[in-house]
One Martini backbone bead per residue (centre of mass of N, CA, C, O) as a GRO file, in nm:
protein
  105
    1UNK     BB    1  28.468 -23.199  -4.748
    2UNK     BB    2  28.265 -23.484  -4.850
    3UNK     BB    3  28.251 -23.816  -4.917
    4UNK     BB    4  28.065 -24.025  -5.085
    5UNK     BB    5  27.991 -24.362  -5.114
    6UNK     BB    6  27.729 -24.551  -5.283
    7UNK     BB    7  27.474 -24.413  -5.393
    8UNK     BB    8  27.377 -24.542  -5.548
    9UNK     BB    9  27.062 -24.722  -5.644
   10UNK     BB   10  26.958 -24.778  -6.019
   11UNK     BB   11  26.760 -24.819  -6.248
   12UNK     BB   12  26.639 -24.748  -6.535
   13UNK     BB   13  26.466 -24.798  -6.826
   14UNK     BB   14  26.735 -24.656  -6.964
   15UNK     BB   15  27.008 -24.742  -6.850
   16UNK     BB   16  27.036 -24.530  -6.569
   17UNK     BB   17  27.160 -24.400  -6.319
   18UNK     BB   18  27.060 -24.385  -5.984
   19UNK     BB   19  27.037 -24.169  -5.684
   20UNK     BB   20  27.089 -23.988  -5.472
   21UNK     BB   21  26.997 -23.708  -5.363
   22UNK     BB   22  27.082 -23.424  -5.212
   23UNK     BB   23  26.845 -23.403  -4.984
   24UNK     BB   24  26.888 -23.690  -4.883
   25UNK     BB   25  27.182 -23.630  -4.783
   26UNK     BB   26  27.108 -23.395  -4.574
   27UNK     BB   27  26.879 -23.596  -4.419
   28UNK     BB   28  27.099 -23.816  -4.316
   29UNK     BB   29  27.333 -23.574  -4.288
   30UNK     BB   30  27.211 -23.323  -4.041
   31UNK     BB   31  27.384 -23.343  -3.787
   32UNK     BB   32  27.620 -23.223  -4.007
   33UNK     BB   33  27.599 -22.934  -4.096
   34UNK     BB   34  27.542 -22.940  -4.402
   35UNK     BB   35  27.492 -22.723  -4.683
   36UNK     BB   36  27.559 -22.893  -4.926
   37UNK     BB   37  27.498 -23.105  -5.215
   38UNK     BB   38  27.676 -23.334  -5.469
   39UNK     BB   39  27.674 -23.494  -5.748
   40UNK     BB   40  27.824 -23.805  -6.011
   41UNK     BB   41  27.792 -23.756  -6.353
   42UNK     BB   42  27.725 -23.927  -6.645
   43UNK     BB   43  27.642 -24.114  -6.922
   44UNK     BB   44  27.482 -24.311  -6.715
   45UNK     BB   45  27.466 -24.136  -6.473
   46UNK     BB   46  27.530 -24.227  -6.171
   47UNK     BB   47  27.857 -24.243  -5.996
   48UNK     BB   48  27.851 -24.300  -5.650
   49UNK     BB   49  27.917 -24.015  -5.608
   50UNK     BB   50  27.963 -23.747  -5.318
   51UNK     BB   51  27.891 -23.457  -5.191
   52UNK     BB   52  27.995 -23.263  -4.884
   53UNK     BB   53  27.927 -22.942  -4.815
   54UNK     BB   54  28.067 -22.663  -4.613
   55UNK     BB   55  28.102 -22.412  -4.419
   56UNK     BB   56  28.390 -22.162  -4.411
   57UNK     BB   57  28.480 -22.245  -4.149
   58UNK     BB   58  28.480 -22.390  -3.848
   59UNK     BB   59  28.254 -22.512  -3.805
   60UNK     BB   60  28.250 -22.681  -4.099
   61UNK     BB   61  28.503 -22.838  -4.013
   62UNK     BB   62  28.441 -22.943  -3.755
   63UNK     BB   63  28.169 -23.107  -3.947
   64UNK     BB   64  28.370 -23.270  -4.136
   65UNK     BB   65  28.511 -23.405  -3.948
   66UNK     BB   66  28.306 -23.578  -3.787
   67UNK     BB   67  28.220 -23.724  -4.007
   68UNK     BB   68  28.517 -23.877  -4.082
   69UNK     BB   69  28.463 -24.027  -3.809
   70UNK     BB   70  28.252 -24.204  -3.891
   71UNK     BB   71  28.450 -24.322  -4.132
   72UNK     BB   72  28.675 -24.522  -3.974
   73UNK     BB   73  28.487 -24.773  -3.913
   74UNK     BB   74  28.525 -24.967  -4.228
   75UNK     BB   75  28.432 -24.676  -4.400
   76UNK     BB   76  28.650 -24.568  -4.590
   77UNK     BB   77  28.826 -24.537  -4.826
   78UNK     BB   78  29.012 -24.805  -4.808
   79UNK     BB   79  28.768 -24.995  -4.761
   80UNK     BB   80  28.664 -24.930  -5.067
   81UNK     BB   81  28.899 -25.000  -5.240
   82UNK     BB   82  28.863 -25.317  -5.107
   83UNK     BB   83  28.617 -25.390  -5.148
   84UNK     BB   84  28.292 -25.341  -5.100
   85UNK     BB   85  28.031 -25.340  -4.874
   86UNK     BB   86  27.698 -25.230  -5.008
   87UNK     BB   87  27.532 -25.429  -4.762
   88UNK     BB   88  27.414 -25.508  -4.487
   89UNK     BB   89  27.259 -25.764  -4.351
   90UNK     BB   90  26.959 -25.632  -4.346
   91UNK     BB   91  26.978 -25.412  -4.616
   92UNK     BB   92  27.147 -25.161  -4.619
   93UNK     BB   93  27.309 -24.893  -4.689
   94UNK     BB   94  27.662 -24.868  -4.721
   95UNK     BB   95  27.844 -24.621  -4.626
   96UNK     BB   96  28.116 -24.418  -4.754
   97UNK     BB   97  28.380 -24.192  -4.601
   98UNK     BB   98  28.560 -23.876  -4.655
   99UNK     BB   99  28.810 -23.635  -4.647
  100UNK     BB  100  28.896 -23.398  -4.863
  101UNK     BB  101  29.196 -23.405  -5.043
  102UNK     BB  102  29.458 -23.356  -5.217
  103UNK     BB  103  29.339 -23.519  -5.534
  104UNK     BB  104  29.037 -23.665  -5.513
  105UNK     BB  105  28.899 -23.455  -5.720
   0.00000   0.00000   0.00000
């Protein structure tokens, strides 16, 4: 599984946080073969963290380190807890993610 931070993106008209969708989230990292995404609500809507699962082989395994390589350069767990940043330069929203380790969850 892979964590994705950041998916939050807007209040609807009762104050509930919307994000991304699940399917929203397959499509942005289809290239990396997750098969399910699941998204963290609470009271108050989405809580801007994501799971992707992937297929329990070997193939899902290396398909969820790649993924977790793309999130090492700035954009990482560490780089999420240090304040981080939410929007590019250009506007677009910046995604954080890592792979999950024992006790993230």
């Amino acid at each position: 599984m892979v964590v994705i931070m950041n998916t939050q993106l807007e209040q609807d008209e009762n104050d509930k946080w919307l994000g991304m969708r699940n399917q929203e989230l397959l499509d942005y990292f289809g290239s990396y073969g997750a098969v399910r995404a699941r998204n963290s609500y609470g009271p108050k809507g989405h809580k801007g963290m994501s799971v992707l699962i992937f297929e329990s082989s070997a193939i899902g395994y290396t398909e969820a380190e790649r993924l977790s390589k793309h999130f090492e350069e700035g954009t990482d767990r560490v780089a999420w807890d240090r304040r981080p940043v939410l929007f590019y330069p250009e506007g677009k929203r910046k995604l954080y993610g890592n792979k999950t380790r024992h006790g993230y969850l």
